[in-house]
C-alpha positions in Angstrom: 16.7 -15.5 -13.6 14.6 -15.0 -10.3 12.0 -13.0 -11.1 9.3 -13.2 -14.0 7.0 -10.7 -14.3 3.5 -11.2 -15.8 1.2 -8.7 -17.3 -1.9 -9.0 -19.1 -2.9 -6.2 -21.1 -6.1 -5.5 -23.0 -6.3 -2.4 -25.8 -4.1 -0.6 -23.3 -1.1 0.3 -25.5 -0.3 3.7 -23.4 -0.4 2.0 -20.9 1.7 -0.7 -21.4 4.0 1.7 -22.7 4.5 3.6 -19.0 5.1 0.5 -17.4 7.5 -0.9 -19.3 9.6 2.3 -19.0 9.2 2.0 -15.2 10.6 -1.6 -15.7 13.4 -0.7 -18.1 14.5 2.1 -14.7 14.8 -0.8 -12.2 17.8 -0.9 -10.3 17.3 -4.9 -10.1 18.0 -5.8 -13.7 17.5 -9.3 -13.3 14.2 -10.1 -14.5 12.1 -11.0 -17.6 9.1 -9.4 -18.9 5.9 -11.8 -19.8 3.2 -9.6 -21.6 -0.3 -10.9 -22.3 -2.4 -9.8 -25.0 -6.0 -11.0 -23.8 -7.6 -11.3 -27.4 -7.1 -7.5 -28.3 -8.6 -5.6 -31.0 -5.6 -2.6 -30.1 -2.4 -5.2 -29.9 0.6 -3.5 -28.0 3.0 -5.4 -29.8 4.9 -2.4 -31.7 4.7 -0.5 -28.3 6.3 -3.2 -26.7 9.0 -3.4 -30.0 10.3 -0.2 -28.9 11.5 -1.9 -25.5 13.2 -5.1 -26.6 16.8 -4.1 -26.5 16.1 -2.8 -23.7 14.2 -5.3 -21.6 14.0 -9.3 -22.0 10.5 -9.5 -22.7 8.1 -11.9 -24.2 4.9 -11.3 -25.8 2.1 -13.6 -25.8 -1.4 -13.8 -27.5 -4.6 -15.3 -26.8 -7.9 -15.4 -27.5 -9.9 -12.9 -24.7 -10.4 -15.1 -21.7 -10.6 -12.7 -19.1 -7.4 -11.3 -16.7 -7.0 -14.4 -14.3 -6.7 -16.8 -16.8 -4.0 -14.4 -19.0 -2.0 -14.2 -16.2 -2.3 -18.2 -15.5 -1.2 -18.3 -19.6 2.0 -15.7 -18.7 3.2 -17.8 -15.6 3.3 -21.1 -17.2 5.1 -20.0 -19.5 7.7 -17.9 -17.0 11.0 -19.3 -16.5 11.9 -17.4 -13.3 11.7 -18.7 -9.5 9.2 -16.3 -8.8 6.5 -14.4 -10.5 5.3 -11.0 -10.0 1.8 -9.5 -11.5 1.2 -6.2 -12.1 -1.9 -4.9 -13.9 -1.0 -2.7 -17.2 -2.1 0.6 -15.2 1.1 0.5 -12.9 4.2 2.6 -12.6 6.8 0.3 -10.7 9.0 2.7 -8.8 12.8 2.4 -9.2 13.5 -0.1 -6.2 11.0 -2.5 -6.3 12.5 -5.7 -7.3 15.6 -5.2 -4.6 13.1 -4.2 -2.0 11.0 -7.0 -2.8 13.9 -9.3 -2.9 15.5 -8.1 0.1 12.1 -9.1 1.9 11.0 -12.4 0.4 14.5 -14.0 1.9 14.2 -11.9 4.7 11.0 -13.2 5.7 11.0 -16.4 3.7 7.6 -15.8 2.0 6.5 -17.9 -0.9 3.7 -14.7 -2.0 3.0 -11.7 -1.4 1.2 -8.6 -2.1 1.5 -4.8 -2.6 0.0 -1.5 -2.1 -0.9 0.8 -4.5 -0.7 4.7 -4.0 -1.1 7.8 -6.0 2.0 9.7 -7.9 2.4 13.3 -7.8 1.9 14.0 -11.5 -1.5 11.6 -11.3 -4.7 14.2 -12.1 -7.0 15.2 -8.9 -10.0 12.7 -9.6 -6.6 9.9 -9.9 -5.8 11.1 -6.4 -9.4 11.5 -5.1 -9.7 7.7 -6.3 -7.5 6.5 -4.9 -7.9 8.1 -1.3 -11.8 6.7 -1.7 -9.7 3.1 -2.2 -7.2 3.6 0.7 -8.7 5.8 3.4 -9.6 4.2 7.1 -13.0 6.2 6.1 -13.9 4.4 3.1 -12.6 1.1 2.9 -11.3 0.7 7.0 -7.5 1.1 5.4 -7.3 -2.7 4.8 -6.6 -1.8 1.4 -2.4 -2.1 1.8 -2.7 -1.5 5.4 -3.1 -4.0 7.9 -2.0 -4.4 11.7 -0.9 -7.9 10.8 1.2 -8.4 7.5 -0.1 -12.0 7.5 -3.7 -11.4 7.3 -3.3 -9.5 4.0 -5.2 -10.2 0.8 -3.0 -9.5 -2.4 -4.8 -7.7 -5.4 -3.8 -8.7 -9.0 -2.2 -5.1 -9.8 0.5 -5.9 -7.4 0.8 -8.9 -6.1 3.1 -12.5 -6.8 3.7 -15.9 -5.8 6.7 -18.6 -6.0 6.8 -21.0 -8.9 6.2 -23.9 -6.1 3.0 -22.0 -5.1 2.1 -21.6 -8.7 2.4 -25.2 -9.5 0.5 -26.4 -6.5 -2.4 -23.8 -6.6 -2.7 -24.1 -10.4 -3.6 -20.1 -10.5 -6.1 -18.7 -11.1 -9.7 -20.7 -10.9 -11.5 -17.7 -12.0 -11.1 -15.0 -15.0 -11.6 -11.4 -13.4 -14.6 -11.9 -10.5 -12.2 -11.6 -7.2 -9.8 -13.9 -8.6 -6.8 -12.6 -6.9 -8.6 -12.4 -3.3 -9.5 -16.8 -3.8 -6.2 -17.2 -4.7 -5.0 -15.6 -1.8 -6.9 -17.5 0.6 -6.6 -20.4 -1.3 -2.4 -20.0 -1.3 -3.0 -20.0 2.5 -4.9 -22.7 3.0 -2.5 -24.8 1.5 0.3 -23.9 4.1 2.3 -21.7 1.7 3.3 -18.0 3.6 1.9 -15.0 1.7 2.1 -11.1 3.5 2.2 -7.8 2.4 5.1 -5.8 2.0 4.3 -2.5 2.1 6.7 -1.3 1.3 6.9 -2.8 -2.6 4.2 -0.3 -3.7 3.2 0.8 -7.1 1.6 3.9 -8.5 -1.8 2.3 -10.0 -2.6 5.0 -12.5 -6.1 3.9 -12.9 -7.9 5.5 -16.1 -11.5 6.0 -14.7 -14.0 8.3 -15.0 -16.4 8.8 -12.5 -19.4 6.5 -14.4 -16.8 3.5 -14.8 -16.0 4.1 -11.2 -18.9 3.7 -10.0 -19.3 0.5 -12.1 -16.2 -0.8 -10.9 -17.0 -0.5 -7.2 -20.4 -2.2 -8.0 -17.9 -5.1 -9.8 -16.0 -5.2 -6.2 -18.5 -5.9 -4.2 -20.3 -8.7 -6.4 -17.1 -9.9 -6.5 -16.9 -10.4 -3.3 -19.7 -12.7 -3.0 -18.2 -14.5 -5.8 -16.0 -15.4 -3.5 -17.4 -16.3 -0.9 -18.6 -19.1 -3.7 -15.2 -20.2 -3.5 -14.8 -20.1 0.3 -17.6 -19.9 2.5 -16.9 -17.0 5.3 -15.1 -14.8 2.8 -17.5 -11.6 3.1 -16.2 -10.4 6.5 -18.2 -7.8 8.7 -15.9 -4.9 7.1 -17.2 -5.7 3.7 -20.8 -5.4 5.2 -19.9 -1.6 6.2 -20.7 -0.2 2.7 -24.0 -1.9 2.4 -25.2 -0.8 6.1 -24.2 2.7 4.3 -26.3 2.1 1.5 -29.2 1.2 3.7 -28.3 3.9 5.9 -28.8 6.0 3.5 -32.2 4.9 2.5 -33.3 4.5 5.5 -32.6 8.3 6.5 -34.2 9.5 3.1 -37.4 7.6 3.9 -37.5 8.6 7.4 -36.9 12.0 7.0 -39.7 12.5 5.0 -42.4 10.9 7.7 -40.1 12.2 10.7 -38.7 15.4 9.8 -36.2 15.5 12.7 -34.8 12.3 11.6 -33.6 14.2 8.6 -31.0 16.7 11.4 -29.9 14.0 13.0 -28.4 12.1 9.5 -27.3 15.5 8.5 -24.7 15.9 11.6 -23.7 12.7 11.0 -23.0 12.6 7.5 -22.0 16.1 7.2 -18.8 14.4 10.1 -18.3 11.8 8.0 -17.6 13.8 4.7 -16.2 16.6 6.2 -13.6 13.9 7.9 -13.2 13.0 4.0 -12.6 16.6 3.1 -9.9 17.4 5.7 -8.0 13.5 5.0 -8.1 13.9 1.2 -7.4 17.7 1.2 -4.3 17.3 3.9 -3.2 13.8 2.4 -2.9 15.5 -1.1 -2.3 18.9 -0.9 -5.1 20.3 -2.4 -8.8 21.1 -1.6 -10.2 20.3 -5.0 -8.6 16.6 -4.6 -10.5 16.6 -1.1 -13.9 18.4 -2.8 -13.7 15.0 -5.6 -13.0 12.8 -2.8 -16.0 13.5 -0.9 -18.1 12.8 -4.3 -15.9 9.5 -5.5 -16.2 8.0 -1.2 -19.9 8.4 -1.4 -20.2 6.8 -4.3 -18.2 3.7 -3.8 -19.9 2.5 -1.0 -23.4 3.3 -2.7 -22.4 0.9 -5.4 -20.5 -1.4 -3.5 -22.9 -1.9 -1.5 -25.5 -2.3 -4.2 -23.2 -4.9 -6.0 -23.0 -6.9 -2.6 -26.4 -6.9 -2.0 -27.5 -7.7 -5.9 -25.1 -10.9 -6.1 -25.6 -11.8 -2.5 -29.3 -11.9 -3.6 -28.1 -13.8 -6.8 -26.3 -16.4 -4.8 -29.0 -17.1 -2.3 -31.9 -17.0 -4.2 -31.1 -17.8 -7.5 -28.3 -20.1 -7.8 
């Protein structure tokens, strides 16, 4: 058994079910299946009955402790050489485990991380989302994209590590606050090699509406201070982008109303910005409406972003 793969789920039976079936169509069939129920009030465990002849797979309970810590639960008690997390929102296409595989002894990595992208069949504000999480206009691309694979920070939804690198880190230190960016600096710092291989992607079919979004991208960037808690010089000038937007933003509002010409000048400039949104997203996915949403769902993650880095960063200097 070489791989081990670790999910925690929480009152996501759909979705469980959808990854499972992308588990049971791997081409690489040697692999176990840990699922973690993280203290929920909707179990998954007749969803996951429905797979067992099909899969090898293991279902585990506890009471809710937060994502981190299930999947810390799920890998120490994983049998396989190396473990690979996914979040319960993913489809895992066909050839991930012998592409993944095929790269960690070709490059003789002990982690490594994923992308994510966007499946045909996902709805338009699925696309639009993730565009908003992926574009060089939003995020800088370094979200499953980087010049060098080395530099990359694995996200829990796809990501997986050796059991060596396991037992030495210990996992995860913290339940669901950046958890998987420490760890990745932290598997680093210890000497261990972790990269992304881009091309062992999933399709994260994430469930949001546009409020819980929002929230969520307000979550990322407090979590991002969090870790700088962790490790001092985590929050990098690219993570400051969203937060000079915010401000930006502000700023031209303000302005605009005791400098009226100050109010032009932001509008050429934004109206470039979003209209570089509009063409990407529209071109990238085929369809205008998907460009129209991901105009609305860009701006909004960096407002909130942006506003979650600035409210914790406040938190951490001021008040703990």
């Amino acid at each position: 058994m070489f791989f081990s793969i670790v999910i925690p789920v929480y009152n996501r039976p759909q979705e469980i079910r959808e990854l499972l079936e992308s588990l049971k169509n791997q081409d690489y069939k040697q692999f176990e299946v840990i699922i973690v129920e993280d203290g929920s009030s909707i179990p998954c465990e007749k969803t996951i009955d429905l797979f067992r002849q099909h899969l090898n797979i293991h279902y585990l309970y506890q009471k809710n402790a937060g994502q981190g810590f299930a999947r810390n639960y799920g890998m120490r008690n994983a049998i396989g050489d190396y473990m690979v997390l996914f979040d319960s929102d993913c489809i895992v296409p066909p050839h991930f485990l012998t592409i993944l595989l095929k790269t960690l002894k070709e490059r003789k990595l002990d982690a490594h991380g994923g992308p994510d992208a966007a499946a045909e069949d996902f709805s338009f504000f699925q696309k639009a989302v993730n565009f908003s999480m992926t574009s060089l206009w939003t995020t800088g691309g370094i979200r499953g994209k980087v010049k060098d694979p080395a530099k990359y920070q694995a996200r829990g939804y796809n990501m997986g590590m050796s059991k060596a690198v396991f037992l030495a880190t210990n996992g995860f230190v913290d339940p669901n606050k950046g958890e998987d960016i420490e760890i990745s600096i932290r598997i680093r710092k210890m000497g261990f090699r972790l990269e992304l291989v881009e091309e062992a992607y999933v399709f994260h079919k994430r469930k949001n509406t546009l409020g819980s979004f929002l929230i969520q991208s307000f979550s990322f960037g407090r979590n991002r201070v969090n870790v700088s808690r962790y490790h001092p010089g985590a929050v990098k000038l690219v993570h400051f982008l969203p937060l000079l937007f915010l401000l930006g933003s502000l700023g031209w509002a303000i302005l605009s109303l005791i400098y009226p010409p100050i109010f032009t000048i932001g509008a050429y400039i934004f109206g470039f910005w979003t209209c570089c949104i509009l063409l990407s997203a529209t071109i990238q996915n085929r369809s205008l409406l998907t460009g129209l949403i991901a105009v609305l769902t860009s701006v909004g993650q960096l407002l909130f972003y942006g506003a979650g880095l600035f409210y914790e960063g406040f938190r951490k200097q001021f008040i703990d």
